[in-house]
C-alpha positions as CSV (number, residue, x, y, z in Angstrom):
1,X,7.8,-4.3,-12.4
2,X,4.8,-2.8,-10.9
3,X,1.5,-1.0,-11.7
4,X,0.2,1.4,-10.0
5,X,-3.9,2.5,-9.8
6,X,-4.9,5.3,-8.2
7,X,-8.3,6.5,-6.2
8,X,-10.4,8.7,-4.2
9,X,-9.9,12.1,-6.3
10,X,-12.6,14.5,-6.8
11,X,-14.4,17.9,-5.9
12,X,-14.1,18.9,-2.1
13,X,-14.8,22.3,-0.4
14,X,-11.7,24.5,1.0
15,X,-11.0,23.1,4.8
16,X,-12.9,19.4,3.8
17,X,-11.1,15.8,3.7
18,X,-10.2,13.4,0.9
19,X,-8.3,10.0,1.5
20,X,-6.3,9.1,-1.8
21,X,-5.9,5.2,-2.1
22,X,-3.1,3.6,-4.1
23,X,-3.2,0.0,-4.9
24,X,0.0,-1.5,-6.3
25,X,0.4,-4.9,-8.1
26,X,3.0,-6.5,-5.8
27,X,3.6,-6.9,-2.5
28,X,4.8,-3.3,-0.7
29,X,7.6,-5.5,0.7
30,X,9.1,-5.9,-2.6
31,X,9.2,-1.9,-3.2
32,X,11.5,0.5,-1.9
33,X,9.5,3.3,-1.2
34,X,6.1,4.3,-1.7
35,X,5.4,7.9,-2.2
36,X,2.4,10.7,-3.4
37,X,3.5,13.2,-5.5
38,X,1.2,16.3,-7.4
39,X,1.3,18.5,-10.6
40,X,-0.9,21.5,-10.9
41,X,-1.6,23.4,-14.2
42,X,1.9,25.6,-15.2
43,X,3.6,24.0,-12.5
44,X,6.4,21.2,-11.7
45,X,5.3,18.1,-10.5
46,X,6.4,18.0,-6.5
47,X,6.7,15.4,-4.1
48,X,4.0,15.8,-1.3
49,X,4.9,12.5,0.9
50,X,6.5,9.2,0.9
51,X,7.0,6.6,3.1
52,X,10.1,3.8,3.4
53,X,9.3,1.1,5.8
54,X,8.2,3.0,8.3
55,X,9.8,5.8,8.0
56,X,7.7,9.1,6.5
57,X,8.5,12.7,5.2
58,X,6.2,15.5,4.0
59,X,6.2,18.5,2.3
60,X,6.5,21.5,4.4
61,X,3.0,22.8,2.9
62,X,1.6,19.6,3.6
63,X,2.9,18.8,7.2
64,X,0.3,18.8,9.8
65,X,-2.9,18.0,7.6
66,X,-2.0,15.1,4.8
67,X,-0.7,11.7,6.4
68,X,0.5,9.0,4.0
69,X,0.3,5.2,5.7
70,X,0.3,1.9,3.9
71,X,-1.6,-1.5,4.6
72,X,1.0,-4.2,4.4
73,X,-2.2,-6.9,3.7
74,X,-4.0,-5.4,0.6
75,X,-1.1,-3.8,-0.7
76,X,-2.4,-0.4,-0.7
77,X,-0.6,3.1,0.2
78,X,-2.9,5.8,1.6
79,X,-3.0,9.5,1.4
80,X,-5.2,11.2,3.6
81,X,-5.6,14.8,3.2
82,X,-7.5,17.2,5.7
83,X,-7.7,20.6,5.8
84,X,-7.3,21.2,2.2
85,X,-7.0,24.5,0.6
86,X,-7.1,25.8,-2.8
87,X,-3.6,25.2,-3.1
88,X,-3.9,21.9,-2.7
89,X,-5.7,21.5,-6.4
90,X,-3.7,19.2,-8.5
91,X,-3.7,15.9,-10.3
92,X,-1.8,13.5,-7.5
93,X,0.2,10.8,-8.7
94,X,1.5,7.7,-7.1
95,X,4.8,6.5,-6.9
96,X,7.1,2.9,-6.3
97,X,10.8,3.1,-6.4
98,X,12.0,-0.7,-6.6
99,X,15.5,-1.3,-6.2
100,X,17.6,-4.5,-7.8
101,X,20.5,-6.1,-5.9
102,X,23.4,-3.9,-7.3
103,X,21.1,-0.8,-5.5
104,X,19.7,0.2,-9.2
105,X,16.6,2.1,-8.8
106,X,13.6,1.8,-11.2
107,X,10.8,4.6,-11.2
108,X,7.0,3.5,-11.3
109,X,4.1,6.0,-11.8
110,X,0.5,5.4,-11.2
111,X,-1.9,7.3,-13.5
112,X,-2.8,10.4,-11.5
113,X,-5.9,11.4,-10.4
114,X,-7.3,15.0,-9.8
115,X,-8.3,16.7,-6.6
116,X,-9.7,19.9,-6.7
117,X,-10.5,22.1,-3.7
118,X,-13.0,24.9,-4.4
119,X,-16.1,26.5,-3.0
């Protein structure tokens, strides 16, 4: 098991930065994959970018100005997000995927936490 706390939401003007944080209660070793997804009002949620080992993939709308890395040491996946646009407006969850020896996967969510990109 694992929990999951997001940070580094908030208000940002169109074409400014955020860098999301995601701290997670075990060691990233032990987890699968590590990934960002986001939900915005009326909408699915979507998967914006995850990273396994070192391997990474991104959304096509996000490819280019959002970078998703992990610190091994403090257990923490970042999200950093430049350019944003008003598109981009959404609450942005965090996600583990651990996996048991048979290759079972189990789902982990964070608690979400909004960005909002307005002038």
């Amino acid at each position: 098991q694992v929990q999951l706390v997001e940070s580094g939401g908030g208000l940002v003007q169109p074409g400014g930065s955020l860098r999301l944080s995601c701290a997670a209660s075990i060691s990233l070793f032990s987890i699968h994959r590590m990934g960002w997804y986001r939900q915005a009002p009326g909408k699915q949620r979507e998967s914006v970018a995850r990273i396994t080992g070192g391997s990474t993939n991104y959304a096509d709308s996000v490819k280019g100005r959002f970078t998703i890395s992990r610190d091994n040491a403090k257990n923490i996946v970042y999200l950093e997000m430049n350019s944003l646009k008003p598109e981009d407006t959404a609450v942005y969850y965090c996600n583990a995927i651990l996996m048991d020896v048979a290759g079972s996967e189990y789902d982990y969510w964070g608690q979400g936490t909004q960005v909002t990109v307005s002038s």
